[in-house]
N, C-alpha and C positions, 0 to 999 in steps of 0.2 A: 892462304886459304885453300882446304882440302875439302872433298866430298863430302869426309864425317864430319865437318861442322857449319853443314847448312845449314839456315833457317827453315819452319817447316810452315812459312805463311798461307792460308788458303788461297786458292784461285778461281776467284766467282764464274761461274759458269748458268748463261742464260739458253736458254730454247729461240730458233730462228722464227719460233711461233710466235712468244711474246715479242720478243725485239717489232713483229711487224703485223701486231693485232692492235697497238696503243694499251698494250698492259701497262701499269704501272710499277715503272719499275727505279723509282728513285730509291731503295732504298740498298739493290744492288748497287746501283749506279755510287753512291755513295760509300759502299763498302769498298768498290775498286779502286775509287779514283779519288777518294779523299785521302787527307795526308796521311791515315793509317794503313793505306787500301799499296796496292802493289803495280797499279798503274795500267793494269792492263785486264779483260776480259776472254772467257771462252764463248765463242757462240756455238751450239752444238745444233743440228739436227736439221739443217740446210739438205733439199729433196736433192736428191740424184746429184751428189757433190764429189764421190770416191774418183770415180772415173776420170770427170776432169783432173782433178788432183793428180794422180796417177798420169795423166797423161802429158801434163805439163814441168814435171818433175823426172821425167827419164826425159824428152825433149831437149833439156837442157842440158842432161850428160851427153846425149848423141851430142850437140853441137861443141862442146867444152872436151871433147875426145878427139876432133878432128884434127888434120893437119894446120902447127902453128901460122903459116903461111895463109891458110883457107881461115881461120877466125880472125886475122888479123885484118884482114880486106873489110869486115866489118866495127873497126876502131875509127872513132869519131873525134880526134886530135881539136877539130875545129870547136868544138863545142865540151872540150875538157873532160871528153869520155861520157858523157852522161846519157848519150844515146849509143849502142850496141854494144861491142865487145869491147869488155875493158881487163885486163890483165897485168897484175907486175905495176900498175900505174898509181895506185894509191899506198901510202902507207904505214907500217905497222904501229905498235906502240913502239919499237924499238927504233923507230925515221928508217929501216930497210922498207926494197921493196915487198909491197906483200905477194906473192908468188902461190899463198894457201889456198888459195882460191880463186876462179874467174866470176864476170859477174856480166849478164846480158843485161843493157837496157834497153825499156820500150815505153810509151806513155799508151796506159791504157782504152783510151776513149780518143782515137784521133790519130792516124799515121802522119797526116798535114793540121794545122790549125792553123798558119799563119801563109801569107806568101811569100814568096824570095825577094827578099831585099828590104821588108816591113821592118819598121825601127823596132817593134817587141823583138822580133825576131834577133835582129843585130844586137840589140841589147840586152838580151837575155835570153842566149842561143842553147843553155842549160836547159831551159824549161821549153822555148817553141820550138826547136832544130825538130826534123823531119824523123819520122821513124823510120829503120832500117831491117830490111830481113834478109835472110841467108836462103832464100828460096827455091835454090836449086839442091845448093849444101846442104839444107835444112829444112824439106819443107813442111812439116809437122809444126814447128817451131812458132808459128804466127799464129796458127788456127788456135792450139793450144794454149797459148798464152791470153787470146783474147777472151776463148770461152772460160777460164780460170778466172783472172780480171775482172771480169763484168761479174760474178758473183762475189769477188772481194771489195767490189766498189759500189754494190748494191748493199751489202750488209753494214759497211759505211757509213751510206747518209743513211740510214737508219740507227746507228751509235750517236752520228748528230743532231739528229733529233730528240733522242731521250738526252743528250747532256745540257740541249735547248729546254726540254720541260724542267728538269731538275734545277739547272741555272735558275730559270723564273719561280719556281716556286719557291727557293730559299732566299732568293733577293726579291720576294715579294714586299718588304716593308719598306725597301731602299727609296730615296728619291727617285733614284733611274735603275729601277731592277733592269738584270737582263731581258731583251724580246725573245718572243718564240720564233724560231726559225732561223735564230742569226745565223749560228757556226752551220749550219743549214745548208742556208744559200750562200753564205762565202765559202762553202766547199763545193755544192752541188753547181755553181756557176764557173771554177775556175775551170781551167784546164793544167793547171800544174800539178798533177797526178805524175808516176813512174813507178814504173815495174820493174822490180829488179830480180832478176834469175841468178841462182846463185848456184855456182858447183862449186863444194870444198874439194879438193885434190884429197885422195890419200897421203897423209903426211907420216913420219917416224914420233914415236915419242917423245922424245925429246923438244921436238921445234914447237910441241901444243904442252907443255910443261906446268902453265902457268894459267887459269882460269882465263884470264885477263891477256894472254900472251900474244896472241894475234890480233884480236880486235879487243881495242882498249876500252874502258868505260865510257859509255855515251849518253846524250840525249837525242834522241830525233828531232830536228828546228822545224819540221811541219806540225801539222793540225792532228791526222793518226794516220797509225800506219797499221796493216793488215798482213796477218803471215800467218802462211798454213802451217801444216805438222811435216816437220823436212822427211826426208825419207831418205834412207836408210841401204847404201849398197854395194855389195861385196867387186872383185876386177872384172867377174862374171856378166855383173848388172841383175841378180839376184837379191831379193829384197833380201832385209836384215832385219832382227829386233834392235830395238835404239840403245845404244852402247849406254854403259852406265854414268861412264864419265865423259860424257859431251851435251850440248846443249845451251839453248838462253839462261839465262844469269841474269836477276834483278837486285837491285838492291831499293831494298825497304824505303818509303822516305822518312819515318821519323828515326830510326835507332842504324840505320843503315845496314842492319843484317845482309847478308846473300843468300836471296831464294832460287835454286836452281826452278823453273817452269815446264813442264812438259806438254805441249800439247796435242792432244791424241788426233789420230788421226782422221774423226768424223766432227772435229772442231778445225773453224779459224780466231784465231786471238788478236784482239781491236788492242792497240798500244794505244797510250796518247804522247803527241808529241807535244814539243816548250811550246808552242804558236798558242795550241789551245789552254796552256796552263798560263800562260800570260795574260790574254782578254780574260780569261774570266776569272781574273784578279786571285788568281792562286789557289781557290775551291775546285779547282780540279788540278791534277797534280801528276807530272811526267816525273817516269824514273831512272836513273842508269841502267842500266847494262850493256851484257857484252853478248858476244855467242865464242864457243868456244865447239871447234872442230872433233874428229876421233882422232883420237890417239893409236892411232894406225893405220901402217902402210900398204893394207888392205880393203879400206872402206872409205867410201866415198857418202858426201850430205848433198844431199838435191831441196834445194828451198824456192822456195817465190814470196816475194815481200812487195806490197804494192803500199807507195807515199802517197798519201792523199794531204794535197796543201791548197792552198788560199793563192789569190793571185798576187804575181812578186811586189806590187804595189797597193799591197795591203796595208794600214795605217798600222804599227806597232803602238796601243794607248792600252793604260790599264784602264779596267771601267771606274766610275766614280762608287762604285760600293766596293772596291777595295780596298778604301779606306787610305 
Protein backbone atom coordinates (compact mmCIF):
# COMPACT_ATOMS: atom_id res chain seq x y z
CA UNK A 1 0.00 0.00 0.00
CA UNK A 2 1.43 3.47 -1.25
CA UNK A 3 0.17 7.05 -0.97
CA UNK A 4 -1.14 7.09 -4.62
CA UNK A 5 -3.59 4.51 -3.98
CA UNK A 6 -5.66 5.69 -1.30
CA UNK A 7 -9.25 5.75 -1.02
CA UNK A 8 -10.63 9.20 -1.26
CA UNK A 9 -13.76 8.52 1.44
CA UNK A 10 -15.39 11.59 2.81
CA UNK A 11 -15.01 12.55 6.54
CA UNK A 12 -18.30 13.84 8.07
CA UNK A 13 -17.57 16.88 9.82
CA UNK A 14 -20.32 18.37 12.47
CA UNK A 15 -20.25 22.10 14.22
CA UNK A 16 -19.64 21.78 18.28
CA UNK A 17 -23.00 23.95 17.96
CA UNK A 18 -25.11 21.20 16.64
CA UNK A 19 -23.39 18.39 18.58
CA UNK A 20 -24.71 20.60 21.80
CA UNK A 21 -28.11 22.36 20.67
CA UNK A 22 -30.00 18.66 20.20
CA UNK A 23 -29.82 19.16 16.33
CA UNK A 24 -30.75 16.45 14.63
CA UNK A 25 -28.28 14.87 13.56
CA UNK A 26 -29.06 11.15 12.59
CA UNK A 27 -28.41 11.33 9.40
CA UNK A 28 -24.44 12.37 9.85
CA UNK A 29 -24.37 10.11 12.52
CA UNK A 30 -25.37 7.43 10.00
CA UNK A 31 -23.08 8.49 7.25
CA UNK A 32 -20.00 7.83 9.79
CA UNK A 33 -20.82 5.19 11.62
CA UNK A 34 -22.80 2.94 9.47
CA UNK A 35 -21.19 0.04 7.62
CA UNK A 36 -20.43 2.48 4.71
CA UNK A 37 -19.37 5.35 6.89
CA UNK A 38 -15.48 5.42 8.04
CA UNK A 39 -16.03 5.07 11.71
CA UNK A 40 -15.03 8.17 12.82
CA UNK A 41 -16.29 12.01 13.00
CA UNK A 42 -14.77 15.64 12.82
CA UNK A 43 -16.15 18.09 15.38
CA UNK A 44 -15.13 21.51 14.44
CA UNK A 45 -15.66 24.74 15.93
CA UNK A 46 -15.23 24.15 19.97
CA UNK A 47 -14.71 28.21 21.60
CA UNK A 48 -11.21 28.93 22.61
CA UNK A 49 -9.78 25.28 21.82
CA UNK A 50 -6.22 26.27 19.81
CA UNK A 51 -4.26 27.18 22.85
CA UNK A 52 -5.18 24.29 24.83
CA UNK A 53 -4.12 22.13 22.05
CA UNK A 54 -1.05 23.87 21.51
CA UNK A 55 -0.28 23.77 24.96
CA UNK A 56 -0.74 20.24 25.75
CA UNK A 57 1.07 18.96 22.57
CA UNK A 58 4.67 20.71 23.09
CA UNK A 59 4.07 19.58 27.00
CA UNK A 60 4.53 16.36 26.04
CA UNK A 61 7.82 16.77 23.89
CA UNK A 62 9.37 18.90 26.91
CA UNK A 63 8.75 15.66 28.95
CA UNK A 64 9.68 12.82 26.24
CA UNK A 65 13.10 15.08 25.74
CA UNK A 66 14.29 14.79 29.12
CA UNK A 67 16.83 12.85 30.76
CA UNK A 68 16.01 8.73 30.24
CA UNK A 69 16.76 8.37 33.98
CA UNK A 70 14.19 11.34 34.87
CA UNK A 71 11.07 9.70 32.54
CA UNK A 72 11.78 6.62 33.86
CA UNK A 73 11.00 7.53 37.63
CA UNK A 74 7.68 7.89 36.22
CA UNK A 75 7.01 4.04 34.78
CA UNK A 76 4.31 2.20 36.41
CA UNK A 77 5.65 -1.62 36.18
CA UNK A 78 2.91 -2.30 38.77
CA UNK A 79 0.07 -1.56 36.72
CA UNK A 80 1.52 -2.79 33.32
CA UNK A 81 2.47 0.87 32.16
CA UNK A 82 -0.82 2.09 31.86
CA UNK A 83 -0.41 4.92 34.05
CA UNK A 84 2.74 7.42 33.26
CA UNK A 85 5.58 6.86 31.25
CA UNK A 86 5.82 4.07 29.08
CA UNK A 87 8.54 3.56 26.61
CA UNK A 88 10.32 0.53 24.63
CA UNK A 89 7.38 -1.61 26.57
CA UNK A 90 4.93 -2.44 24.14
CA UNK A 91 5.15 -3.91 20.74
CA UNK A 92 5.48 -3.61 17.13
CA UNK A 93 3.92 -5.46 14.30
CA UNK A 94 7.13 -6.96 14.05
CA UNK A 95 7.11 -8.58 18.24
CA UNK A 96 10.32 -5.84 18.63
CA UNK A 97 10.30 -3.32 20.99
CA UNK A 98 8.65 -0.27 19.82
CA UNK A 99 11.23 2.47 20.60
CA UNK A 100 9.14 5.11 17.86
CA UNK A 101 7.65 6.55 20.26
CA UNK A 102 6.94 7.29 24.09
CA UNK A 103 3.53 7.48 25.30
CA UNK A 104 2.41 9.45 28.87
CA UNK A 105 -0.59 8.07 30.69
CA UNK A 106 -3.13 9.81 32.82
CA UNK A 107 -6.97 9.25 33.47
CA UNK A 108 -8.59 12.31 32.76
CA UNK A 109 -11.21 13.10 35.44
CA UNK A 110 -9.56 11.74 38.76
CA UNK A 111 -5.89 11.61 39.86
CA UNK A 112 -7.27 9.02 42.87
CA UNK A 113 -10.66 7.26 42.43
CA UNK A 114 -10.17 4.34 44.32
CA UNK A 115 -8.24 3.80 47.79
CA UNK A 116 -5.15 1.78 48.55
CA UNK A 117 -5.64 -1.66 48.96
CA UNK A 118 -9.76 -1.47 47.39
CA UNK A 119 -10.24 -4.93 45.51
CA UNK A 120 -11.32 -2.65 42.10
CA UNK A 121 -8.10 -1.31 42.58
CA UNK A 122 -6.08 -4.63 43.09
CA UNK A 123 -8.01 -6.16 40.47
CA UNK A 124 -7.85 -3.90 37.85
CA UNK A 125 -4.90 -1.69 38.63
CA UNK A 126 -4.87 -0.71 34.63
CA UNK A 127 -8.01 1.39 34.93
CA UNK A 128 -8.06 2.63 39.03
CA UNK A 129 -4.03 2.73 39.79
CA UNK A 130 -3.38 6.45 40.91
CA UNK A 131 -2.29 9.23 38.45
CA UNK A 132 1.24 10.25 38.36
CA UNK A 133 2.95 13.61 37.41
CA UNK A 134 6.47 14.81 36.87
CA UNK A 135 5.88 17.94 38.65
CA UNK A 136 9.00 19.35 39.23
CA UNK A 137 10.43 17.74 35.90
CA UNK A 138 7.40 18.81 34.16
CA UNK A 139 5.31 21.14 35.64
CA UNK A 140 3.15 22.41 32.65
CA UNK A 141 2.42 18.68 32.09
CA UNK A 142 -0.72 18.16 34.35
CA UNK A 143 -2.41 21.66 33.94
CA UNK A 144 -2.27 21.00 30.31
CA UNK A 145 -3.39 17.83 30.01
CA UNK A 146 -6.29 18.30 32.14
CA UNK A 147 -7.57 21.61 30.51
CA UNK A 148 -7.22 19.62 26.93
CA UNK A 149 -9.13 16.40 28.45
CA UNK A 150 -11.96 17.93 29.80
CA UNK A 151 -12.81 19.36 26.32
CA UNK A 152 -12.14 15.92 24.65
CA UNK A 153 -14.50 14.31 27.26
CA UNK A 154 -17.10 16.84 27.07
CA UNK A 155 -17.43 16.62 23.36
CA UNK A 156 -17.87 12.82 24.29
CA UNK A 157 -20.76 12.40 26.04
CA UNK A 158 -22.28 14.49 23.71
CA UNK A 159 -21.31 11.83 20.52
CA UNK A 160 -23.10 9.53 23.22
CA UNK A 161 -25.95 11.03 23.09
CA UNK A 162 -26.74 11.52 19.47
CA UNK A 163 -25.58 7.70 18.96
CA UNK A 164 -28.38 7.14 22.00
CA UNK A 165 -31.06 9.27 19.75
CA UNK A 166 -30.03 7.60 16.54
CA UNK A 167 -29.86 3.87 18.15
CA UNK A 168 -33.74 4.70 19.30
CA UNK A 169 -35.05 5.93 16.55
CA UNK A 170 -33.95 3.10 14.05
CA UNK A 171 -34.77 0.33 16.49
CA UNK A 172 -38.02 2.02 17.17
CA UNK A 173 -40.26 -0.96 15.97
CA UNK A 174 -38.04 -3.56 17.72
CA UNK A 175 -39.40 -5.45 20.83
CA UNK A 176 -36.74 -3.92 22.88
CA UNK A 177 -35.45 -0.90 20.90
CA UNK A 178 -32.48 0.81 22.19
CA UNK A 179 -33.07 3.44 25.47
CA UNK A 180 -32.18 7.03 25.29
CA UNK A 181 -29.21 7.72 27.35
CA UNK A 182 -27.83 4.16 27.59
CA UNK A 183 -24.05 4.56 26.05
CA UNK A 184 -24.75 7.84 27.99
CA UNK A 185 -24.61 6.98 31.30
CA UNK A 186 -22.53 3.76 30.86
CA UNK A 187 -19.80 6.21 29.69
CA UNK A 188 -20.76 9.32 31.58
CA UNK A 189 -20.60 7.17 35.04
CA UNK A 190 -17.45 5.06 34.48
CA UNK A 191 -14.33 6.17 35.34
CA UNK A 192 -12.35 4.11 32.88
CA UNK A 193 -11.36 6.89 30.70
CA UNK A 194 -7.24 7.48 29.86
CA UNK A 195 -5.31 9.89 28.21
CA UNK A 196 -2.64 8.95 26.34
CA UNK A 197 0.18 11.64 25.23
CA UNK A 198 2.03 10.52 22.51
CA UNK A 199 5.51 11.66 21.24
CA UNK A 200 6.74 9.93 17.99
CA UNK A 201 10.58 10.16 18.00
CA UNK A 202 12.16 11.31 14.77
CA UNK A 203 12.80 8.14 13.16
CA UNK A 204 14.97 7.37 9.58
CA UNK A 205 13.08 6.19 6.63
CA UNK A 206 13.49 3.19 6.49
CA UNK A 207 12.13 2.04 10.12
CA UNK A 208 8.36 3.74 8.97
CA UNK A 209 8.51 2.03 5.38
CA UNK A 210 5.58 0.43 5.71
CA UNK A 211 1.85 2.25 6.45
CA UNK A 212 1.12 -0.42 8.76
CA UNK A 213 4.96 -0.73 10.00
CA UNK A 214 5.02 0.35 13.62
CA UNK A 215 1.59 0.38 14.69
CA UNK A 216 -0.29 -2.50 13.09
CA UNK A 217 -4.03 -2.57 12.32
CA UNK A 218 -6.37 -1.98 15.15
CA UNK A 219 -9.67 -1.77 16.72
CA UNK A 220 -9.93 0.33 19.88
CA UNK A 221 -11.98 -2.31 22.62
CA UNK A 222 -13.57 0.84 24.42
CA UNK A 223 -16.66 2.79 23.75
CA UNK A 224 -14.76 6.12 21.66
CA UNK A 225 -12.00 7.52 21.65
CA UNK A 226 -11.09 11.33 20.96
CA UNK A 227 -7.83 12.64 19.17
CA UNK A 228 -6.88 16.04 18.36
CA UNK A 229 -4.91 17.12 15.06
CA UNK A 230 -1.00 15.85 16.05
CA UNK A 231 1.22 18.65 15.58
CA UNK A 232 3.90 18.74 13.69
CA UNK A 233 7.85 19.59 14.75
CA UNK A 234 11.05 20.24 13.45
CA UNK A 235 14.75 19.34 16.39
CA UNK A 236 14.11 23.05 17.01
CA UNK A 237 10.49 22.52 18.40
CA UNK A 238 9.27 24.74 15.54
CA UNK A 239 6.03 23.97 14.11
CA UNK A 240 5.76 22.27 10.78
CA UNK A 241 3.08 21.75 8.03
CA UNK A 242 1.92 17.96 8.27
CA UNK A 243 4.19 15.84 6.20
CA UNK A 244 2.59 14.26 3.33
CA UNK A 245 3.17 10.85 4.08
CA UNK A 246 2.35 10.26 7.73
CA UNK A 247 -0.86 10.12 9.58
CA UNK A 248 -4.18 7.99 10.57
CA UNK A 249 -4.95 5.21 8.17
CA UNK A 250 -8.56 3.84 8.22
CA UNK A 251 -9.85 1.28 6.57
CA UNK A 252 -13.21 1.30 4.96
CA UNK A 253 -15.57 -1.34 6.48
CA UNK A 254 -17.42 -2.65 3.60
CA UNK A 255 -14.74 -2.93 0.64
CA UNK A 256 -11.73 -2.31 3.01
CA UNK A 257 -10.16 0.53 0.97
CA UNK A 258 -7.42 2.74 3.07
CA UNK A 259 -8.39 6.10 3.74
CA UNK A 260 -5.49 8.22 4.92
CA UNK A 261 -7.64 11.00 7.51
CA UNK A 262 -6.51 14.39 8.22
CA UNK A 263 -7.55 16.12 10.89
CA UNK A 264 -7.25 19.87 11.02
CA UNK A 265 -6.26 21.61 13.47
CA UNK A 266 -9.47 23.62 14.82
CA UNK A 267 -11.09 19.92 14.82
CA UNK A 268 -11.13 16.89 17.24
CA UNK A 269 -12.15 13.46 15.71
CA UNK A 270 -14.73 10.94 18.00
CA UNK A 271 -13.59 7.23 16.70
CA UNK A 272 -15.78 4.64 17.81
CA UNK A 273 -14.53 1.76 19.45
CA UNK A 274 -15.63 -2.63 19.33
CA UNK A 275 -17.44 -1.98 23.03
CA UNK A 276 -19.87 0.40 21.23
CA UNK A 277 -20.05 -1.46 17.95
CA UNK A 278 -21.00 -4.53 19.95
CA UNK A 279 -24.15 -3.39 22.17
CA UNK A 280 -25.61 -1.88 19.49
CA UNK A 281 -25.72 -5.10 17.60
CA UNK A 282 -23.43 -3.81 14.73
CA UNK A 283 -25.47 -0.48 13.55
CA UNK A 284 -22.80 1.28 14.58
CA UNK A 285 -19.48 0.10 13.36
CA UNK A 286 -15.60 0.44 14.43
CA UNK A 287 -12.78 0.41 11.96
CA UNK A 288 -9.16 -0.49 11.75
CA UNK A 289 -6.41 1.56 11.63
CA UNK A 290 -3.14 2.32 12.12
CA UNK A 291 -1.05 5.67 12.56
CA UNK A 292 1.87 5.93 10.87
CA UNK A 293 4.81 8.33 11.92
CA UNK A 294 7.20 10.83 9.55
CA UNK A 295 9.45 9.54 7.81
CA UNK A 296 12.22 11.48 9.03
CA UNK A 297 15.01 12.05 11.21
CA UNK A 298 14.00 15.51 11.74
CA UNK A 299 10.43 15.82 12.76
CA UNK A 300 8.72 14.85 15.62
CA UNK A 301 4.47 14.09 16.07
CA UNK A 302 3.00 15.39 19.31
CA UNK A 303 -0.73 13.77 19.77
CA UNK A 304 -3.21 13.33 22.76
CA UNK A 305 -5.74 10.61 22.49
CA UNK A 306 -8.16 10.40 25.24
CA UNK A 307 -10.18 6.41 25.66
CA UNK A 308 -13.34 6.86 26.95
CA UNK A 309 -14.86 3.25 28.12
CA UNK A 310 -17.56 1.74 30.32
CA UNK A 311 -16.75 0.22 33.53
CA UNK A 312 -14.39 -3.20 33.37
CA UNK A 313 -17.50 -4.96 34.62
CA UNK A 314 -19.75 -4.02 31.89
CA UNK A 315 -22.02 -7.07 30.79
CA UNK A 316 -20.67 -7.95 26.99
CA UNK A 317 -24.55 -8.85 25.38
CA UNK A 318 -25.77 -8.08 22.01
CA UNK A 319 -29.12 -6.41 22.09
CA UNK A 320 -32.07 -8.42 21.15
CA UNK A 321 -32.65 -6.37 17.85
CA UNK A 322 -29.64 -7.55 16.53
CA UNK A 323 -31.27 -10.16 15.56
Amino acid sequence: MTESNLGSAEVVTISFHDISSGADLDRQIEQAFSFSGLGLVLIEGYPEFAEKREAVLREIRKFALLPEEVRERYARPECSYSFGWSHGKEKMKSGVPDLAKGSFYARPHGDVVEPDGSPRKQQFPETYADNIWPSEESPGLEHAFKEMSRVQMEIGHHMCRLFDRYLNKITATASQPHQLDTFYNMVKDSVAYKGRMLHYYPVEPEVNSAIDGLCGWHLDHGCITSLLSPLYLDLAGNTLPKPADCGLYVKAPGDGTVNKVDIPADCIAIQLGEMFQLLSGGLLRATPHCVRSCKSPTISREQLVVFMDCKPDQKMELPSFSG
